[in-house]
C-alpha positions in Angstrom: 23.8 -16.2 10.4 22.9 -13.7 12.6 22.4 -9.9 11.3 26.1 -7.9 11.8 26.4 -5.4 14.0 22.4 -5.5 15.3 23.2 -4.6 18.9 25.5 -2.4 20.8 25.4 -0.2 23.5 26.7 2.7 21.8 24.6 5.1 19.5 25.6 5.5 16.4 28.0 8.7 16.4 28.5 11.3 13.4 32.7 9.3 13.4 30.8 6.4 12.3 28.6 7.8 9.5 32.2 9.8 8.4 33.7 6.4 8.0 30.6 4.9 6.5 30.9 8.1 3.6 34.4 7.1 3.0 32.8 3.4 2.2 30.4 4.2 -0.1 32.8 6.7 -1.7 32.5 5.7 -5.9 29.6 3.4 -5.3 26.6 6.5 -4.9 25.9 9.8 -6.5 26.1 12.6 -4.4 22.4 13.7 -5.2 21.2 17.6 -6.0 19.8 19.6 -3.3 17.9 21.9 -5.0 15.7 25.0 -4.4 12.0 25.0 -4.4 10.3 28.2 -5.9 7.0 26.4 -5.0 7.6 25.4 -1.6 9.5 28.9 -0.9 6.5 30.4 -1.7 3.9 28.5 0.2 6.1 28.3 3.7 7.7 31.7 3.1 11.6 30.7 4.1 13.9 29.4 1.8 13.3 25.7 1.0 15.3 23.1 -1.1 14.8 19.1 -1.7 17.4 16.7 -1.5 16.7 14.5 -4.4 17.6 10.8 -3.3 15.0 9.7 -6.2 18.0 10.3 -8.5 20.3 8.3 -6.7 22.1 5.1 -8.5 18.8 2.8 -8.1 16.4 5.8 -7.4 16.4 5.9 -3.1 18.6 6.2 -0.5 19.2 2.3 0.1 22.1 2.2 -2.1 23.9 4.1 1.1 23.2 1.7 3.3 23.1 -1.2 1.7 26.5 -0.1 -0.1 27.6 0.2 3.3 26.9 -3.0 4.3 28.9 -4.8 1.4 31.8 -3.1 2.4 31.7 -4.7 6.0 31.6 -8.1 5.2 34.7 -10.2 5.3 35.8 -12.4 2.7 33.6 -16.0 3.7 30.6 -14.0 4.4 30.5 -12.2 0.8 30.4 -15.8 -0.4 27.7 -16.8 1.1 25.6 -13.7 0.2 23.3 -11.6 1.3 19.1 -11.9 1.9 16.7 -9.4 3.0 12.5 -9.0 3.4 12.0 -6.1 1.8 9.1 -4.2 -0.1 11.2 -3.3 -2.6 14.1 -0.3 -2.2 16.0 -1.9 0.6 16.1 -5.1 -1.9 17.2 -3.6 -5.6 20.2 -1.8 -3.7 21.2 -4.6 -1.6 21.0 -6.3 -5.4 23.3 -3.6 -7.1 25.9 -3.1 -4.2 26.0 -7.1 -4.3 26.3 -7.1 -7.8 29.1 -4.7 -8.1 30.8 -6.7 -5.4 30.2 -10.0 -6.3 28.4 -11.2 -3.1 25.4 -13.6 -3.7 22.1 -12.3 -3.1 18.7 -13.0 -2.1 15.4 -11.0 -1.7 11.9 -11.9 0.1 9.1 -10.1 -1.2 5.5 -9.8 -0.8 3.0 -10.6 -3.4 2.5 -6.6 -4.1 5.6 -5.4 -4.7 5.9 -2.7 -7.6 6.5 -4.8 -10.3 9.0 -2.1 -11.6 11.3 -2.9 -8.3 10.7 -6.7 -9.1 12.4 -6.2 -12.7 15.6 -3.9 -11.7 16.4 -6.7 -8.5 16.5 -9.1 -11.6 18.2 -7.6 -13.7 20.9 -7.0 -10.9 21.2 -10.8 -10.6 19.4 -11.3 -7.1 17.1 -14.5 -6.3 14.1 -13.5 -5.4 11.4 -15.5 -3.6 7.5 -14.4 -2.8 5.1 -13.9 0.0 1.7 -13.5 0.8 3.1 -10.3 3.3 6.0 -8.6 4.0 6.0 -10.3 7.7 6.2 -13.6 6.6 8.5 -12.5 3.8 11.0 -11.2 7.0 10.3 -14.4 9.0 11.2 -16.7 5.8 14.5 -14.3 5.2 15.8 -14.8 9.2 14.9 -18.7 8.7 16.9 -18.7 5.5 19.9 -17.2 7.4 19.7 -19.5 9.5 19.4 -22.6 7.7 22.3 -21.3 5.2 24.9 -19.0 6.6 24.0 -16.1 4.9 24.0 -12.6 6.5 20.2 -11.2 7.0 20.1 -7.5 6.8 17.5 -5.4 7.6 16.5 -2.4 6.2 16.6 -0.6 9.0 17.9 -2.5 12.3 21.0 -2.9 11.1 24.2 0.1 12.0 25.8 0.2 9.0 22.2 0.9 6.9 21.8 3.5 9.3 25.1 5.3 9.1 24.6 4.8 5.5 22.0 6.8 5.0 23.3 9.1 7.6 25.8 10.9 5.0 22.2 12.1 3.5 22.7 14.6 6.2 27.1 15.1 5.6 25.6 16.0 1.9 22.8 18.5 3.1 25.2 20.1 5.9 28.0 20.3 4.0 25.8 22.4 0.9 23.7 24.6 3.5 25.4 24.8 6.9 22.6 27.2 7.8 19.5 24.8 7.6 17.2 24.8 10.5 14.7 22.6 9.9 14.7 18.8 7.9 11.8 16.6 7.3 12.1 13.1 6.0 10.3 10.6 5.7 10.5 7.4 8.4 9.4 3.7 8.0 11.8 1.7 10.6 13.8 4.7 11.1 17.1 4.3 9.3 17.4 7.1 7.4 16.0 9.9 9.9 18.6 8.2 12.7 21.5 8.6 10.4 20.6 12.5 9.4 19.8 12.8 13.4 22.8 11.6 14.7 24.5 14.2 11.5 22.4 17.0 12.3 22.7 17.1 16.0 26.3 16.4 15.8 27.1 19.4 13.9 24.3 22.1 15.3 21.8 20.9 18.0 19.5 23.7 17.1 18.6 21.8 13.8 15.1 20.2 14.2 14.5 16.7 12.9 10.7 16.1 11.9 10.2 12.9 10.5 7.1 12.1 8.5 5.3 8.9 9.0 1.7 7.7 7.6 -1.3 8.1 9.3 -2.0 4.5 8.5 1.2 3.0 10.0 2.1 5.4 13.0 4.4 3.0 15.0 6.9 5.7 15.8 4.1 8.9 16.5 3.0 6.4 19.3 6.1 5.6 20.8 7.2 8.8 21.1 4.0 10.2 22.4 4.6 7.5 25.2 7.9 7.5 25.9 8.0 3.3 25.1 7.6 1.4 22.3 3.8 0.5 22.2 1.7 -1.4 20.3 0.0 0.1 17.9 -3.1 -0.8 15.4 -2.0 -0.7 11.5 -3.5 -0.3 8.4 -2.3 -0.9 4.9 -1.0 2.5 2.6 0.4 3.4 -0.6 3.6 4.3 1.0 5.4 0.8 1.9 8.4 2.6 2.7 6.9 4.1 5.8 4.8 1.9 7.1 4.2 -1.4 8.5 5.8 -3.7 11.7 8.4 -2.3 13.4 10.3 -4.8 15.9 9.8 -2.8 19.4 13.6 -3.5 20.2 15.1 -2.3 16.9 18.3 -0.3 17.1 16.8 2.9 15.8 14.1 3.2 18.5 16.8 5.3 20.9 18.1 7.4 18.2 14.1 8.0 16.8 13.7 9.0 20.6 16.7 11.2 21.6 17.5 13.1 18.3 14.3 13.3 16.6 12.6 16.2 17.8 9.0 15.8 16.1 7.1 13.0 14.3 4.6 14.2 11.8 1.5 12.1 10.2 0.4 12.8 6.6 -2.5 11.3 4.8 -2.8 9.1 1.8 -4.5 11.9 0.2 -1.5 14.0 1.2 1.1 11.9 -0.4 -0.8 11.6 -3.4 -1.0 15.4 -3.8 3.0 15.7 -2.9 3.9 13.4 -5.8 1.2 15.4 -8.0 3.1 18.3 -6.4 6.5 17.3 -7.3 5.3 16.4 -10.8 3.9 19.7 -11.9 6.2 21.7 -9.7 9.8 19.4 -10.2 9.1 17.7 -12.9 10.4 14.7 -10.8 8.8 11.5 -10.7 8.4 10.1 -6.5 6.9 7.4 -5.0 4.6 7.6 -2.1 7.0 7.1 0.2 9.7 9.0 -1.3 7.2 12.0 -1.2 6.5 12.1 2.6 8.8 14.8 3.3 7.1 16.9 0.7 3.7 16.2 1.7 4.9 17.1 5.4 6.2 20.4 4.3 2.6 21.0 2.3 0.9 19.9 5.5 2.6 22.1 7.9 3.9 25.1 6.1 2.4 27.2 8.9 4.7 25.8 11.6 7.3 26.2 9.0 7.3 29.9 8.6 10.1 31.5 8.2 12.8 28.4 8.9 14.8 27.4 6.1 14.0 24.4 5.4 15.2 20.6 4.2 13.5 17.8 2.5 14.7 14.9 1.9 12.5 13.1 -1.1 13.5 9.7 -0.8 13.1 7.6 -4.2 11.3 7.1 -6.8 11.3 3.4 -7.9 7.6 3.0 -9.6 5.9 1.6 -12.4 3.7 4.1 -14.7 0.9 1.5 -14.6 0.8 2.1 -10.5 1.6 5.9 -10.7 -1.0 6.4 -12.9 -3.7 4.5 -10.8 -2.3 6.4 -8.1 -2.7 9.7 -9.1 
């Protein structure tokens, strides 16, 4: 089956991430956005963290994918769900199945976090392996195909977009008076849902997303103006890097309501989680630390804005965080 709701002419508006919040209503946790002495200190403005990492299955996803569930009609919950996914995307799309009794199935490379593996399990999803997560996302849309069921993408897909949008209704709705939020941006999901939020309620609120230097898809296409192509390189943070389809539904919002995007080093999101563990006490992921690792990186430009951001999960095993750090 083809994915629901891939294509439409229409942006995604701040009406559809409302109705989206009204979804997910009972399913998520509306996460803490809390103050950050350490950050305050180093960019001299006010500056809190929106702690997805403690969100029902530690990221974001659940919004999305939460959001998803609910928009499937009665034949199409039968037949399940699948997804290619590093891992996130896959163990919420396995809970929010779970809870709703829909079917479903995740394609995963080889190196997944073997902590991610475990909690899809345990949520009941089948999960089949890889060499890579390209040929774990060509397998998924064959599968669809073949069987029925509905591919969703982590990303290209409105409903995991407005999903993660009420990110933003929770950060707004705490601190009306935020001027700057930094989050971190793999296919662009997340950062297009707080975008579309943001803008909708104040256009003066800046959106810098935070990609890695390994995998900067999005840097390049917005330096050009067009999706490009662009060399990649493997990182520690799987959540915001890799392939990015050049005609994927986020690429207008990325370009029309994200005002910067930011690269950080591995070496930088290593010293952001480091950071968030001896600052926050708060175990992240690589990905999930971007944001952080952003703010470190460009305190100077941050200067006296009060500032957002967004960590985005935490799903890791202590064996990896360890070698990690």
């Amino acid at each position: 089956m083809a994915e629901r709701n891939k294509s439409s002419d229409r942006l995604i508006s701040i009406t559809d991430v409302l109705r989206a919040a009204k979804n997910i209503r009972g399913m998520i946790r509306h996460t803490p956005l809390d103050r950050s002495p350490a950050l305050t200190a180093l960019i001299g403005a006010e500056v809190r963290m929106k702690l997805e990492n403690q969100q029902l299955t530690g990221s974001f996803k659940l919004r999305g994918a939460g959001n998803v569930v609910a928009h499937l009609n009665q034949d199409e919950r039968c037949l399940g769900v699948i997804a290619p996914t590093a891992g996130n995307h896959g163990l919420a799309l396995a809970y929010a199945g779970q809870t709703a009794g829909t079917p479903v199935t995740i394609c995963l490379p080889h190196t997944a976090d073997p902590a991610k593996i475990s909690a899809m399990k345990r949520c009941g999803a089948r999960i089949e392996f890889y060499d890579e997560i390209e040929e774990a996302r060509q397998a998924a849309l064959a599968i669809a195909q073949q069987t029925g069921t509905t591919f969703v993408s982590a990303y290209a897909n409105r409903q995991m977009i407005t999903g993660g949008g009420t990110v933003g209704l929770e950060v707004l709705s705490e601190w009306v008076d935020t001027e700057v939020i930094l989050v971190g941006i793999g296919g662009g999901g997340l950062a297009s849902g707080i975008a579309t939020v943001a803008k909708a309620i104040n256009p003066a609120i800046e959106i810098w997303a935070v990609q890695s230097e390994a995998s900067p898809t999005f840097i390049r296409w917005k330096e050009a103006g067009e999706p490009v192509h662009v060399d990649l390189a493997e990182s520690i943070a799987e959540g915001i890097s890799g392939f990015i389809e050049p005609g994927t539904e986020t690429w207008p919002i990325v370009r029309d309501r994200i005002d910067r995007i930011l690269p950080v080093s591995e070496s930088e999101l290593r010293q952001a989680m480091l950071w968030m563990l001896d600052h926050h006490q708060q175990v992240v992921e690589p990905s999930g630390a971007a944001a952080v690792a952003g703010s470190i990186r460009y305190a100077g430009e941050l200067a006296g804005r009060r500032t957002v951001a967004v960590v985005t999960g935490g799903n890791i095993s202590g064996e990896r965080y360890r070698s990690l750090l």
